[in-house]
C-alpha positions in Angstrom: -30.0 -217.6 -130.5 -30.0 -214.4 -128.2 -29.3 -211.3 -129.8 -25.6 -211.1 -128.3 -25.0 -214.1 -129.8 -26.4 -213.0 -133.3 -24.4 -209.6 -132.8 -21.1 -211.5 -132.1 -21.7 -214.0 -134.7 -22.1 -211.2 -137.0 -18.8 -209.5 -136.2 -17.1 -212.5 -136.1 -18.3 -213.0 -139.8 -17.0 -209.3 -140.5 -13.2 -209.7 -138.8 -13.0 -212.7 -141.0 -13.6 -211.4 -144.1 -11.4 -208.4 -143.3 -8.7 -211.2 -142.4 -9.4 -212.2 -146.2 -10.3 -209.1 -148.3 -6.2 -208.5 -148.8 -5.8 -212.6 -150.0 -6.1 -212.6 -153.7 -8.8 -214.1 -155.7 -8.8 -218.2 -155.7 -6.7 -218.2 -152.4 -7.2 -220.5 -149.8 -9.7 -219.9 -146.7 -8.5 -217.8 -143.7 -6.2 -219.7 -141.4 -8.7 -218.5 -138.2 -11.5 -220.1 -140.3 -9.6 -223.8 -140.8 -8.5 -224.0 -137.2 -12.2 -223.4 -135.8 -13.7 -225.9 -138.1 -10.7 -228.4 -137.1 -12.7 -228.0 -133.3 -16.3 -228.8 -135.1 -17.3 -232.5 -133.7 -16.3 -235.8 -136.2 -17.5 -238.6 -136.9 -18.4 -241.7 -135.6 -21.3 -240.6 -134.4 -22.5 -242.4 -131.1 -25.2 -245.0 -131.0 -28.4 -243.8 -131.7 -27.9 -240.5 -132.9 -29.7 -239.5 -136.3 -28.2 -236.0 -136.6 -25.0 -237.7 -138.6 -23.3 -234.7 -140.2 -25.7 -232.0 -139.3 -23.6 -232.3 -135.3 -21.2 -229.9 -137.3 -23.4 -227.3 -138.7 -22.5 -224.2 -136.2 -20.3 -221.6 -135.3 -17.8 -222.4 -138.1 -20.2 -223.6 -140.8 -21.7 -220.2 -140.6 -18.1 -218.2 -140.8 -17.1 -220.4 -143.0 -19.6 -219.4 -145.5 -20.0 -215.9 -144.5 -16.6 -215.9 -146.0 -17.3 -217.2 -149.2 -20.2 -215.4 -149.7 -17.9 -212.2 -149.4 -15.8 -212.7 -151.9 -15.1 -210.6 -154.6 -15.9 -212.7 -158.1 -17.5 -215.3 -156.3 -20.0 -217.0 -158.4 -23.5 -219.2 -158.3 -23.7 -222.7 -159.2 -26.6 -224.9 -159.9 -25.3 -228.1 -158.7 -28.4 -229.9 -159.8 -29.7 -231.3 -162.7 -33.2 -230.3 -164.5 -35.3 -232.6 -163.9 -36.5 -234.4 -167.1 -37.0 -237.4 -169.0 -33.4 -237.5 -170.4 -31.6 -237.1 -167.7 -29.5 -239.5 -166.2 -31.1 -242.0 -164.0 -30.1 -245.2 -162.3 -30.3 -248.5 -164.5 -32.6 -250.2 -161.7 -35.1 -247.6 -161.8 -38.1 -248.2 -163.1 -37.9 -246.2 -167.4 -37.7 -242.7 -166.4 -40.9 -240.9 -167.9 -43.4 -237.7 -167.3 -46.8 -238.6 -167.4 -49.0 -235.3 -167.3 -52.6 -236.2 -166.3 -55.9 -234.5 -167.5 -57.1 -231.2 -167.0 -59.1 -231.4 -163.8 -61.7 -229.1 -162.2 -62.1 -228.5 -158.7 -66.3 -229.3 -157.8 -67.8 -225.9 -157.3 -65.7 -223.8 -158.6 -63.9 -222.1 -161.5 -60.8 -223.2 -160.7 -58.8 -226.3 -162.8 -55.6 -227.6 -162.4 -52.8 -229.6 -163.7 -50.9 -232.8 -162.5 -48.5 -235.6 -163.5 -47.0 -238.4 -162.5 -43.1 -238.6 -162.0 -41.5 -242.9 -161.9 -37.6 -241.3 -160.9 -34.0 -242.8 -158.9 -30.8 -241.7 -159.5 -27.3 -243.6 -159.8 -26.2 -244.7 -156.5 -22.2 -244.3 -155.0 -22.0 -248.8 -154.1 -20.3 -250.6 -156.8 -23.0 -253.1 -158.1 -22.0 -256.1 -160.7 -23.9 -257.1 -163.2 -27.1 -260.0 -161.4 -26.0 -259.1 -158.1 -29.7 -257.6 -157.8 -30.9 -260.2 -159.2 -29.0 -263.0 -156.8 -26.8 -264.1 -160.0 -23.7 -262.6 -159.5 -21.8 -262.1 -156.2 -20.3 -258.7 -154.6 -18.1 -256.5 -155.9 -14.3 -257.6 -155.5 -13.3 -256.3 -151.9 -16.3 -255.7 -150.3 -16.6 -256.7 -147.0 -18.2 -259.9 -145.9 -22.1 -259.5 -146.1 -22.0 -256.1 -146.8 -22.7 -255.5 -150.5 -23.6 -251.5 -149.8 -20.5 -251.2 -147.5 -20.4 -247.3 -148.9 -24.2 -246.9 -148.2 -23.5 -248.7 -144.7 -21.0 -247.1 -143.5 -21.6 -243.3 -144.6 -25.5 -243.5 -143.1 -25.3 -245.6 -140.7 -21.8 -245.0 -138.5 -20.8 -241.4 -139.8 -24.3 -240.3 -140.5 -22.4 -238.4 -143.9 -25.5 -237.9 -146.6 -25.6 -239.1 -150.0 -26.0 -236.1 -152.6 -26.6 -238.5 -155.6 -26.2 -237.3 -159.5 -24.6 -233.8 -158.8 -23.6 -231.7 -161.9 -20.6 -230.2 -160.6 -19.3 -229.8 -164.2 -19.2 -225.9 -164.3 -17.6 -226.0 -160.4 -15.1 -228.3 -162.2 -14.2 -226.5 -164.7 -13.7 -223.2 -162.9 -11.8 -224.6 -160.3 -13.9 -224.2 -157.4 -12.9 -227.0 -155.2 -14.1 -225.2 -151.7 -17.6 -223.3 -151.6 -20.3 -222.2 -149.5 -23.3 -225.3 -150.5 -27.1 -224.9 -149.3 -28.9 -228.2 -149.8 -32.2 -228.1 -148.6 -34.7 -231.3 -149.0 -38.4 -231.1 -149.0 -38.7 -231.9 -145.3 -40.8 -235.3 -145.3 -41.2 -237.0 -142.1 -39.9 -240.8 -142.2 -38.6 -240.6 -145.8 -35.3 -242.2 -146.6 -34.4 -239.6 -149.5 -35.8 -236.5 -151.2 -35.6 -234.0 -154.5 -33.2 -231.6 -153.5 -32.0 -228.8 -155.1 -27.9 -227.7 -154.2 -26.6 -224.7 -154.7 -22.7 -223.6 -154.4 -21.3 -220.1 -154.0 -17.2 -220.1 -154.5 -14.8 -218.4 -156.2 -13.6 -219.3 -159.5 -9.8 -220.2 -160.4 -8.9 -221.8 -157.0 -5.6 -223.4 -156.6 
């Protein structure tokens, strides 16, 4: 990004949040901010692309938050769970358990370390029936014809839309905040099909 484009980014981002300093607390986003993410590019995705969602990170993402972030009595929320033996897990996972290892030295040297192993999955979003896994029960009622994981098929594989699995969106919830600014950033492993992330959500409370 050239540095005209950075500096008209940047008072983009400032005219918008002048547009929205007047707007009380909990109002709705600028109208100049909904009509240019209306123009961001939707889903499906053609064949062969792996970008899914991302195709809409731009322009208006970045307003869009610049916005939120602005606000007066906007707050922080963790939208993630600690991770720990009791928290919730998916009933296919392997028993959900910490296993620290032995104190360890490194050879030739003063230095020691500590590790453990962690055997973790989370509930998933497709409705599964009791033995389906197990080839005892069949699909879910109105699932479409050898597609069990229609949700899973259709989100990742024709609109490219990521799963964001166990979210605690509790306190967002309960204050209201239905639209926010989110940063979810995965540890970038090449080939993997899912990673820890941790979300985090900046909006204001008492939205209507």
């Amino acid at each position: 990004m050239t540095t005209l484009r950075v500096l008209r980014l940047a008072a983009a981002v400032a005219a918008a949040c002048a547009a929205g300093a007047a707007i009380d607390v909990g109002a709705a986003e600028p109208a100049a901010l909904t009509v240019l993410a209306a123009k961001a590019p939707a889903p499906p995705w053609p064949p062969g692309d792996e970008r899914g969602m991302t195709n809409t990170l731009g322009e208006a993402t970045t307003l869009r938050c610049g916005w939120h972030l602005s606000q007066r009595g906007a707050r922080t929320y963790e939208a993630s769970f600690v991770r720990s033996n009791a928290m919730p897990k998916s009933p296919f996972a392997n028993p959900s358990l910490s296993k620290p290892k032995p104190t360890a030295g490194v050879p030739f040297s003063a230095h020691a370390f500590n590790s453990e192993a962690f055997g973790l999955d989370a509930p998933f979003i497709d409705p599964v029936p009791n033995g389906l896994l197990q080839g005892k029960a069949p699909p879910a009622p109105g699932t479409e014809p050898n597609l069990p994981f229609s949700i899973h098929h259709y989100m990742l594989s024709v609109f490219g839309i990521h799963h964001l699995e166990n979210l605690n969106l509790a306190a967002m919830a309960a204050d209201r905040v239905w639209t926010s600014c989110a940063m979810v950033l995965p540890s970038r492993d090449k080939g993997a099909a899912g990673a820890v992330i941790r979300p985090v959500a900046i909006g204001v409370p008492g939205q209507r």
